[in-house]
C-alpha positions as a Markdown table, in Angstrom:
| # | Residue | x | y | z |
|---|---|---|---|---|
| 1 | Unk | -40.4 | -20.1 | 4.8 |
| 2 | Unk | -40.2 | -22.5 | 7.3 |
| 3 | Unk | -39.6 | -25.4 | 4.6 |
| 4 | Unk | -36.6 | -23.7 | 3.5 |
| 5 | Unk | -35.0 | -23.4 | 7.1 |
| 6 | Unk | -35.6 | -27.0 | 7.3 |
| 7 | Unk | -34.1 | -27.4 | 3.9 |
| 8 | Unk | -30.9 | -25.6 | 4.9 |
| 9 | Unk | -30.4 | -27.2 | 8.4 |
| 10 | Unk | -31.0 | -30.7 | 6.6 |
| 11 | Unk | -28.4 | -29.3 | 4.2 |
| 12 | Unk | -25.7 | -28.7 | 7.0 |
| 13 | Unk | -26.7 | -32.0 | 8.5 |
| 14 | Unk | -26.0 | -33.9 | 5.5 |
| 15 | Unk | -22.9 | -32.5 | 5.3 |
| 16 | Unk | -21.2 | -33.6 | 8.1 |
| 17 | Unk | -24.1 | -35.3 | 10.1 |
| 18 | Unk | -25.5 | -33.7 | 13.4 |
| 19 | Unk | -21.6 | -32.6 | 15.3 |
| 20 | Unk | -23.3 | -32.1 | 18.9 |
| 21 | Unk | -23.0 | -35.5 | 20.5 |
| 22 | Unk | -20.8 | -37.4 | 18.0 |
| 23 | Unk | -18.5 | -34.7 | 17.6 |
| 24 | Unk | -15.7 | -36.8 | 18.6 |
| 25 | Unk | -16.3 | -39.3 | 16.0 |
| 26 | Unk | -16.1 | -37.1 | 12.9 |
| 27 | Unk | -13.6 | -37.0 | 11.3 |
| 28 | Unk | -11.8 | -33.5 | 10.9 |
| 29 | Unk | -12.6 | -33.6 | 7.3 |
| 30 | Unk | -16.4 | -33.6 | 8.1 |
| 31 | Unk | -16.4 | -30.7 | 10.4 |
| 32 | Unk | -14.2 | -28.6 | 8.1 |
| 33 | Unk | -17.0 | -29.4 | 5.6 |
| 34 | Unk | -19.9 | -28.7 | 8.4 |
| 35 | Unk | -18.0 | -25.6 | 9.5 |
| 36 | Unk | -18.1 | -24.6 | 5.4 |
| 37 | Unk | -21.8 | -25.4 | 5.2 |
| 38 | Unk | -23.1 | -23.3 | 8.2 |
| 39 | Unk | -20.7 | -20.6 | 7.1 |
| 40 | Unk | -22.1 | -20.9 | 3.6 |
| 41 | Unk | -25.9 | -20.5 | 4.9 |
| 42 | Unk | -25.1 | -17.8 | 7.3 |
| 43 | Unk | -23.5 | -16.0 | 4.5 |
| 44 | Unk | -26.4 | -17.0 | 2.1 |
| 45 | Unk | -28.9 | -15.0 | 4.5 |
| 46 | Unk | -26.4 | -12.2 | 5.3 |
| 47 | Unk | -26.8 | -10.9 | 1.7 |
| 48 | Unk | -30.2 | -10.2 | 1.6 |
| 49 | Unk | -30.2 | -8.3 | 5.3 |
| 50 | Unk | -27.7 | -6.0 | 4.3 |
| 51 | Unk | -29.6 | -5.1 | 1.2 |
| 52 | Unk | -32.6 | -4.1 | 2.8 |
| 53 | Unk | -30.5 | -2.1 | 5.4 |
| 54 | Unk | -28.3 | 0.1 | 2.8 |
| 55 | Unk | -31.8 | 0.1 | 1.3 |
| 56 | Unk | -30.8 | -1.8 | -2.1 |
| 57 | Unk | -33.8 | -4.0 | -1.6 |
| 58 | Unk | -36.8 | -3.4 | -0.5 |
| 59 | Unk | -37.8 | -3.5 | 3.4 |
| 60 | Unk | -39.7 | -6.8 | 4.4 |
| 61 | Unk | -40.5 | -7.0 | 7.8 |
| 62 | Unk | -41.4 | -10.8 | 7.4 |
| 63 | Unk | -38.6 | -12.0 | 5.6 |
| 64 | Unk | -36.0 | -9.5 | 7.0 |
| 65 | Unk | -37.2 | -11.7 | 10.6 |
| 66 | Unk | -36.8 | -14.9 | 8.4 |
| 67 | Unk | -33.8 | -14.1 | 7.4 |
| 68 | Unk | -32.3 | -13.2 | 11.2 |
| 69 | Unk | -34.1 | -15.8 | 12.6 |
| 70 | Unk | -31.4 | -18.6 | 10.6 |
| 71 | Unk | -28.8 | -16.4 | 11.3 |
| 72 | Unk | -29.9 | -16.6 | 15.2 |
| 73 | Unk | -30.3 | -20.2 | 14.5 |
| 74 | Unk | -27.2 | -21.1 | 12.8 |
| 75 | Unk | -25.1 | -19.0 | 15.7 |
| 76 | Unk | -26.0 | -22.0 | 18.0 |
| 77 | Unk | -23.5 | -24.4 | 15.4 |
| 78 | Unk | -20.9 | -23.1 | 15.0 |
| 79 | Unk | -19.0 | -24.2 | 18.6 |
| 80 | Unk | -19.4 | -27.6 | 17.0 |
| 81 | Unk | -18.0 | -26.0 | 13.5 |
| 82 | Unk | -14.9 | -26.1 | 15.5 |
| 83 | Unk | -14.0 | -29.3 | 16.9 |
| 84 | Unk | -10.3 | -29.7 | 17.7 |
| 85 | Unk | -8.7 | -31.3 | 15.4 |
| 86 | Unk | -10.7 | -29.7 | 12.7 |
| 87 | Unk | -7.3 | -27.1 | 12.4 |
| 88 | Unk | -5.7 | -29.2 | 9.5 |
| 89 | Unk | -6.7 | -29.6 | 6.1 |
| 90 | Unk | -8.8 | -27.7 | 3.6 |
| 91 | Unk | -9.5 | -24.8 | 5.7 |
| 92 | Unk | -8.7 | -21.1 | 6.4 |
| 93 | Unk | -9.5 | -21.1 | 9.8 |
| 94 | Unk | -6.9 | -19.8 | 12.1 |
| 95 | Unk | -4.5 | -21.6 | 14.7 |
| 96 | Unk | -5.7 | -19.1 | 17.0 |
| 97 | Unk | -9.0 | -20.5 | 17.5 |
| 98 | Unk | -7.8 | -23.6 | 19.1 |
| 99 | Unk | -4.7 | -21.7 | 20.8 |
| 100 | Unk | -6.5 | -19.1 | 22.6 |
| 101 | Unk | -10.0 | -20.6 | 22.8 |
| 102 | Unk | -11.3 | -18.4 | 25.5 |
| 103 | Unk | -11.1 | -15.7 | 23.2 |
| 104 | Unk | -12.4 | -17.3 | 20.2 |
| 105 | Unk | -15.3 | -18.5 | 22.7 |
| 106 | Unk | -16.2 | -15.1 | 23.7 |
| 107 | Unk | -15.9 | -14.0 | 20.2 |
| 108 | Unk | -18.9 | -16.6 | 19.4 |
| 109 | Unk | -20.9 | -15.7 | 22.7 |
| 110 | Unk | -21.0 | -12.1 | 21.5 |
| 111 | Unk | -22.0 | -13.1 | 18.3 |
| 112 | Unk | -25.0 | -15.5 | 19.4 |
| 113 | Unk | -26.0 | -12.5 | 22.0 |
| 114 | Unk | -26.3 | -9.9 | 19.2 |
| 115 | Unk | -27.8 | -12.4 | 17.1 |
| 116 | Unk | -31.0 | -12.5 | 19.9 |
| 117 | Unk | -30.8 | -8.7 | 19.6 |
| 118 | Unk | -31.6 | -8.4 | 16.2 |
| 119 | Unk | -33.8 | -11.5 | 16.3 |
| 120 | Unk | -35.8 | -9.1 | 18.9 |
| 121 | Unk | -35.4 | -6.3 | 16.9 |
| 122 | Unk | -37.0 | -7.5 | 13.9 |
| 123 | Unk | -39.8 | -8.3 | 15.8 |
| 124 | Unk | -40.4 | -4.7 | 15.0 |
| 125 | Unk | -41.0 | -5.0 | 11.9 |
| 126 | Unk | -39.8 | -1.4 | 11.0 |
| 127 | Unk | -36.3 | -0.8 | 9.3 |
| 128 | Unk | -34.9 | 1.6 | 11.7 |
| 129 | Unk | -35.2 | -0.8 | 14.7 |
| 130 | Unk | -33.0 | -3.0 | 12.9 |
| 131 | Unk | -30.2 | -1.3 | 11.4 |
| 132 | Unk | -28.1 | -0.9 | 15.0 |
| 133 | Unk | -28.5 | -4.6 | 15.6 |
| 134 | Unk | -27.8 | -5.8 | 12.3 |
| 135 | Unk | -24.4 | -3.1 | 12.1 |
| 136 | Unk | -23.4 | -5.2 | 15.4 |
| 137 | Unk | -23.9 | -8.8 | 13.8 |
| 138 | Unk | -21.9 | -7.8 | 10.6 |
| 139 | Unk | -19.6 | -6.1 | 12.4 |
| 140 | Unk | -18.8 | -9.6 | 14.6 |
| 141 | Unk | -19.2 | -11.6 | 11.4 |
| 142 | Unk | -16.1 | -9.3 | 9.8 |
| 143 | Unk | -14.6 | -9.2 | 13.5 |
| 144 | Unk | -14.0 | -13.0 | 14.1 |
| 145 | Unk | -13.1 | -13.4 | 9.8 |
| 146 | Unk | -10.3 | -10.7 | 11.2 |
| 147 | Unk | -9.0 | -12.4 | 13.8 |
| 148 | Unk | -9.5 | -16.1 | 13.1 |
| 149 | Unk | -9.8 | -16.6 | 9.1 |
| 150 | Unk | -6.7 | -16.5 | 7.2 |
| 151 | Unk | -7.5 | -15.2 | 3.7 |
């Protein structure tokens, strides 16, 4: 499992390089297609989490914590994801985001926190301690696509 993590997080990296320190130097084109590549994982790890809580896949403790674990991981990105500038071009993310960014911040702060809380909650390893956690991560994921993703 961990080989795959590594996998994905070299997959991000590769597609816009590593945004933390050289954020300024990317181009806005690279962290619209960073911002699409951690979306794209998150989402990718998402699907199977919801299965196992509307019980349409079998309950795995390990890989249900696997699978919260990149979500928890991939929380930490996305404030680089979002680099001004990154507003223009081939995205659907909202002006918003950049216009009232204390908002959008605390949008991604409750995100990583519930994040932690179903990281913690998977630690578990039963289905029931997960489902209120994993109901409140969803429900930001929908939540932020509401208020900052034009469709």
């Amino acid at each position: 499992m961990m080989k795959r993590f590594l996998v994905a997080l070299a997959v991000i990296a590769g597609s816009a390089g590593f945004a933390g320190s050289v954020q300024a130097q990317q181009k806005p084109e690279d962290v619209i297609k960073y911002r699409k590549a951690v979306m794209t994982v998150q989402s990718w790890n998402m699907r199977p989490l919801a299965l196992m809580v509307k019980g349409q896949q079998p309950y795995d403790a390990a890989l249900f914590a696997w699978y919260a674990g990149v979500i928890q991981s991939t929380s930490f990105m996305l404030p680089d994801a979002f680099a001004p500038g990154s507003d223009k071009g081939d995205t659907r993310a909202r002006p918003e985001i950049w216009k009232d960014a204390g908002k959008f911040k605390e949008t991604m702060d409750r995100f990583n926190a519930d994040t932690l809380k179903l990281v913690a909650a998977a630690r578990a390893g039963n289905l029931e301690a997960v489902k209120g956690p994993f109901g409140a991560v969803a429900k930001n994921c929908g939540g932020c696509h509401k208020q900052f993703r034009a469709d």
